[in-house]
Backbone as CSV, one residue per row, in Angstrom:
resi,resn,N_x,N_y,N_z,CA_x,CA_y,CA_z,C_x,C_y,C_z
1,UNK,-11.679,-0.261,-23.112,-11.852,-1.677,-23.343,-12.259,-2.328,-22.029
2,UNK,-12.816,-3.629,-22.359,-14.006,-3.889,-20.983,-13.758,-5.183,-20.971
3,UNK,-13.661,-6.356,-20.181,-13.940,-7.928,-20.216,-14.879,-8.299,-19.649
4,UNK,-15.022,-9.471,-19.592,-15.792,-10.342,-18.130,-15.224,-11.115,-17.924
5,UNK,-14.673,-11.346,-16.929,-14.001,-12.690,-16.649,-14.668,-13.614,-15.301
6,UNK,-14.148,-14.668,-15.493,-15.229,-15.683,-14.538,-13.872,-16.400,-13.620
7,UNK,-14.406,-15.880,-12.319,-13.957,-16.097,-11.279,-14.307,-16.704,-9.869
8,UNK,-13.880,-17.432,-8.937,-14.649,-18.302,-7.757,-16.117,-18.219,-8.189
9,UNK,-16.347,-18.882,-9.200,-17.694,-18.977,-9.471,-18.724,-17.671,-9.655
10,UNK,-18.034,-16.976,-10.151,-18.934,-15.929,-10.340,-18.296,-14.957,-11.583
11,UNK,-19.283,-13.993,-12.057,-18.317,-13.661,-13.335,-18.446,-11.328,-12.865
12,UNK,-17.538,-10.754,-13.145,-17.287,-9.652,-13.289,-16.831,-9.219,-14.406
13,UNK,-17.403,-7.753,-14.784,-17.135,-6.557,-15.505,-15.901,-5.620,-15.444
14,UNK,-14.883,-5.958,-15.804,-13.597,-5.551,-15.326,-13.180,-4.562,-16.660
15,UNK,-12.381,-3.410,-16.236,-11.731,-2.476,-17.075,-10.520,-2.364,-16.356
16,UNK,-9.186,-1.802,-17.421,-7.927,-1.813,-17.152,-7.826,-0.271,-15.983
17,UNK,-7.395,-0.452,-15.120,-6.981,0.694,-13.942,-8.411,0.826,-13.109
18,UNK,-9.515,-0.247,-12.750,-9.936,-0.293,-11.660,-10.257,-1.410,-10.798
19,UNK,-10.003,-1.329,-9.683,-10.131,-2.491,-8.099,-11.448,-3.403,-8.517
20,UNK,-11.314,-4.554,-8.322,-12.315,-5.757,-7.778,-12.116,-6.131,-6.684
21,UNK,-13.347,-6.120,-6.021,-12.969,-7.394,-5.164,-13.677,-8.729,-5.114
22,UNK,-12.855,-9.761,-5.019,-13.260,-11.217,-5.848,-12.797,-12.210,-4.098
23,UNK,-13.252,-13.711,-4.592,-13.147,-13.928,-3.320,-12.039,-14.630,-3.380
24,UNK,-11.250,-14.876,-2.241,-9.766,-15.076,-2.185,-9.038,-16.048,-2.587
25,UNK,-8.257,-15.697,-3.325,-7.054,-15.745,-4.456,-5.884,-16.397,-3.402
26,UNK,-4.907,-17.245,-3.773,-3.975,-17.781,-3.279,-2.272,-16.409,-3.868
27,UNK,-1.849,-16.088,-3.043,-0.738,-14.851,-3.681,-0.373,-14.310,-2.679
28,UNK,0.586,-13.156,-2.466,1.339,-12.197,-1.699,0.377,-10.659,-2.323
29,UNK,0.487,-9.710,-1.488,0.690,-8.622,-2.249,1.537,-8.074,-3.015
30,UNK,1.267,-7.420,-4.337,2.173,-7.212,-4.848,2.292,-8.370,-6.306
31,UNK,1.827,-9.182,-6.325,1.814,-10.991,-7.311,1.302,-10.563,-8.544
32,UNK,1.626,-11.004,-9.600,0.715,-11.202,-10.574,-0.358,-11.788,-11.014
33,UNK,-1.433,-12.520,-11.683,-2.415,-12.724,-11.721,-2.818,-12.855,-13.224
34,UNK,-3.162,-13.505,-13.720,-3.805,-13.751,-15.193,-5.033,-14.612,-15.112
35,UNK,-5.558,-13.847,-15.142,-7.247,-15.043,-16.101,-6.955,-15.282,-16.946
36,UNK,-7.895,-16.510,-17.234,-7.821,-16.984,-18.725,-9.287,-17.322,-19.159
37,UNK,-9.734,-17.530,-18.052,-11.689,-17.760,-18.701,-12.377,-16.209,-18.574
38,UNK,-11.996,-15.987,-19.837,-12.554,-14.739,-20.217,-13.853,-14.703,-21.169
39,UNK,-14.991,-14.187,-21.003,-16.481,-14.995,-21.516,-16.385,-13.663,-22.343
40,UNK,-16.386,-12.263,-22.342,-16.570,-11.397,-23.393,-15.536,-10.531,-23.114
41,UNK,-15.216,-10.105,-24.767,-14.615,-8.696,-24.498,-15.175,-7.619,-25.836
42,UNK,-15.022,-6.439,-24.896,-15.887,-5.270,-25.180,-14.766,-3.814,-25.571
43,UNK,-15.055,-3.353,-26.628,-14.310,-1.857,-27.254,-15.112,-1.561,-28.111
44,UNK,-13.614,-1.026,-28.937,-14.526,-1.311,-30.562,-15.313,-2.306,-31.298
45,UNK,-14.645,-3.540,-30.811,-15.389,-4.524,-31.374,-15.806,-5.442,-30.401
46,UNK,-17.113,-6.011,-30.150,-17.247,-7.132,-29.238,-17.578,-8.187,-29.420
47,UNK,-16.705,-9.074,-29.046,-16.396,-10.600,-28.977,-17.052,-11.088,-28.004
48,UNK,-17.618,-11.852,-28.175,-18.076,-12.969,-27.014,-17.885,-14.544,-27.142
49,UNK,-17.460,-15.041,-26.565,-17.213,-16.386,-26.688,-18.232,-17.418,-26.513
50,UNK,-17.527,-18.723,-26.831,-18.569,-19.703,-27.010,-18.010,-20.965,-26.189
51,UNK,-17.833,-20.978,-24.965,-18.134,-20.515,-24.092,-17.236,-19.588,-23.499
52,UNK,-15.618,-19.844,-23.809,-14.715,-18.610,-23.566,-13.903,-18.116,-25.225
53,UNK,-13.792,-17.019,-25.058,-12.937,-16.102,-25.909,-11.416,-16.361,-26.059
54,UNK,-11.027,-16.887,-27.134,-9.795,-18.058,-27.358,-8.810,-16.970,-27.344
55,UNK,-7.421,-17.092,-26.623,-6.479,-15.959,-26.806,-6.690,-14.845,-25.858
56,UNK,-7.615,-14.840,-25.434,-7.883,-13.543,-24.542,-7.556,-13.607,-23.340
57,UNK,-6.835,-12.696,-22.585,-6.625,-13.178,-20.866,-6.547,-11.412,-20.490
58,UNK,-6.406,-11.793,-19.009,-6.793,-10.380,-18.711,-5.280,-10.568,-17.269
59,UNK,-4.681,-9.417,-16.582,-3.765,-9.456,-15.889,-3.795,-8.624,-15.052
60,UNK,-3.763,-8.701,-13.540,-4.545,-8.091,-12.464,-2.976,-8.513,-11.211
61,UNK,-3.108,-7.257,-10.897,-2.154,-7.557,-9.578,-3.184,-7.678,-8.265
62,UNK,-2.251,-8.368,-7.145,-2.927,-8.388,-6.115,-2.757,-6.927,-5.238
63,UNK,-3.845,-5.752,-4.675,-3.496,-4.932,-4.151,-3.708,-4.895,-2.576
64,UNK,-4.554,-6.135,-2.103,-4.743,-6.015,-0.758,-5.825,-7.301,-0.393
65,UNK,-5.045,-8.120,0.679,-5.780,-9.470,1.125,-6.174,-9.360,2.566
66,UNK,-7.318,-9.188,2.388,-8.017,-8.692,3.617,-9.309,-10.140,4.302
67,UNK,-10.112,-9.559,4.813,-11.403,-9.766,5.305,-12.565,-8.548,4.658
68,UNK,-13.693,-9.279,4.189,-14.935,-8.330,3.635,-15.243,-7.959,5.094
69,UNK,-16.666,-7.434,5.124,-17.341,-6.786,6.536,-17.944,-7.608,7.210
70,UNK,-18.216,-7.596,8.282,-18.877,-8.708,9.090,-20.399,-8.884,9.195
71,UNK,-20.999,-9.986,8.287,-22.155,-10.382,8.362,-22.923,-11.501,9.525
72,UNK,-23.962,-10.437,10.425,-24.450,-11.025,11.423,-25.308,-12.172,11.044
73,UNK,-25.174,-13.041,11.175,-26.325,-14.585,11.885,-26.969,-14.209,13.293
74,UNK,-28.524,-13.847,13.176,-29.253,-13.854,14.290,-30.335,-15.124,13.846
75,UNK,-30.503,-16.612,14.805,-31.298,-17.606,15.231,-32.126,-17.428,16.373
76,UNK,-33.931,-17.633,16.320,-34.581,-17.901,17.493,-35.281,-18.300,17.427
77,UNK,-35.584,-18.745,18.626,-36.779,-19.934,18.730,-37.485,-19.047,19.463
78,UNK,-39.075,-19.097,18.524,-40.196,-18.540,19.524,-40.522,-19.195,20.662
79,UNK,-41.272,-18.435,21.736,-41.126,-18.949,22.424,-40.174,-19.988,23.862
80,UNK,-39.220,-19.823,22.877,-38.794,-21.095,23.788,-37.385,-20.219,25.065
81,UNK,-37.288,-19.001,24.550,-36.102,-18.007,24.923,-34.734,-18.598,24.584
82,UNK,-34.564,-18.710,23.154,-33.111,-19.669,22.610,-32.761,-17.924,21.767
83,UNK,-31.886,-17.925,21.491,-31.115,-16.735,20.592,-29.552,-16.973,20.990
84,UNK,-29.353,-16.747,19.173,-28.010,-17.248,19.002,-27.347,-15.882,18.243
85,UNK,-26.952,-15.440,18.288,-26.018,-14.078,17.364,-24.255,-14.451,17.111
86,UNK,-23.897,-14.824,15.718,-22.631,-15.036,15.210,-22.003,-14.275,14.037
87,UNK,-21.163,-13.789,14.271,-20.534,-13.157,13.125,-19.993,-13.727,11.956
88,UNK,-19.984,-13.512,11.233,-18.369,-14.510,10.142,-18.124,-12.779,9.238
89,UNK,-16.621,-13.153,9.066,-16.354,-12.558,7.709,-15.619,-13.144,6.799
90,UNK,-15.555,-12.605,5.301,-15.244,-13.612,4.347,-13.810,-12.962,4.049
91,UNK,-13.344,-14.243,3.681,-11.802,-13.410,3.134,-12.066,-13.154,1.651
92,UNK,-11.294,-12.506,1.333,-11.492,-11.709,-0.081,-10.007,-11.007,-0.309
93,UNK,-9.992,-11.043,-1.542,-8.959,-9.860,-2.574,-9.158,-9.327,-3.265
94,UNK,-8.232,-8.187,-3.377,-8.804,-6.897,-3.793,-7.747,-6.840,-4.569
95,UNK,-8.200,-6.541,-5.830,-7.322,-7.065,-7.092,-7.349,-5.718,-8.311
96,UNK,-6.394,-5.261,-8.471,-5.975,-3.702,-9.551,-5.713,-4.144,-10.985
97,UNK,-7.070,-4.010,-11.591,-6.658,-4.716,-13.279,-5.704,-3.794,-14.024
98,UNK,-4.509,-4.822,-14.666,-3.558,-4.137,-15.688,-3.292,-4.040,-16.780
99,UNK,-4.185,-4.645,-17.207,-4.043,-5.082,-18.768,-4.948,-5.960,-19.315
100,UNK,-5.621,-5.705,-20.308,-6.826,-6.511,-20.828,-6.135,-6.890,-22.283
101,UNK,-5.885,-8.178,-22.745,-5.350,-8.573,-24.093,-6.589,-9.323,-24.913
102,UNK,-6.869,-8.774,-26.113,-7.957,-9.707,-26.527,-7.518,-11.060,-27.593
């Protein structure tokens, strides 16, 4: 069995016993977690909602609140000898689905 659920603005393909990582969630490790804007769900039978799937939620522990990888910012000005190089990384969680209810 399969969902999608819609999350920080974006939507994922989630199945029960594997990792997402989504962007960061307010929690401890270890927390529980329930969606509720769940747009399809997928098995035997598939439901899709209009715009979400009534009754359906999905339940995800938190397994690890980290930082993603570090994406470089390189700026220059031709000519002029300006160059700027900055890092950022994004925080993110990494989230162990447990249960998909339709």
């Amino acid at each position: 069995m399969y969902a999608v659920i819609k999350t920080g603005g974006k939507q994922y393909k989630v199945a029960e016993g594997e990792f997402l990582k989504v962007e960061k969630l307010e929690g401890e490790i270890g927390d529980s977690i329930e969606f509720a804007e769940i747009l399809m769900v997928g098995g035997e039978k598939t439901v899709v909602g209009a715009p979400l799937v009534a009754g359906a939620s999905v339940t995800a522990k938190i397994a690890v609140q980290g930082k993603g990888k570090k994406v470089l910012v390189f700026k220059s000005k031709k000519r002029k000898d300006s160059r700027k190089l900055r890092g950022h990384r994004q925080f993110q969680t990494v989230l162990k689905i447990e249960k998909i209810t339709a």
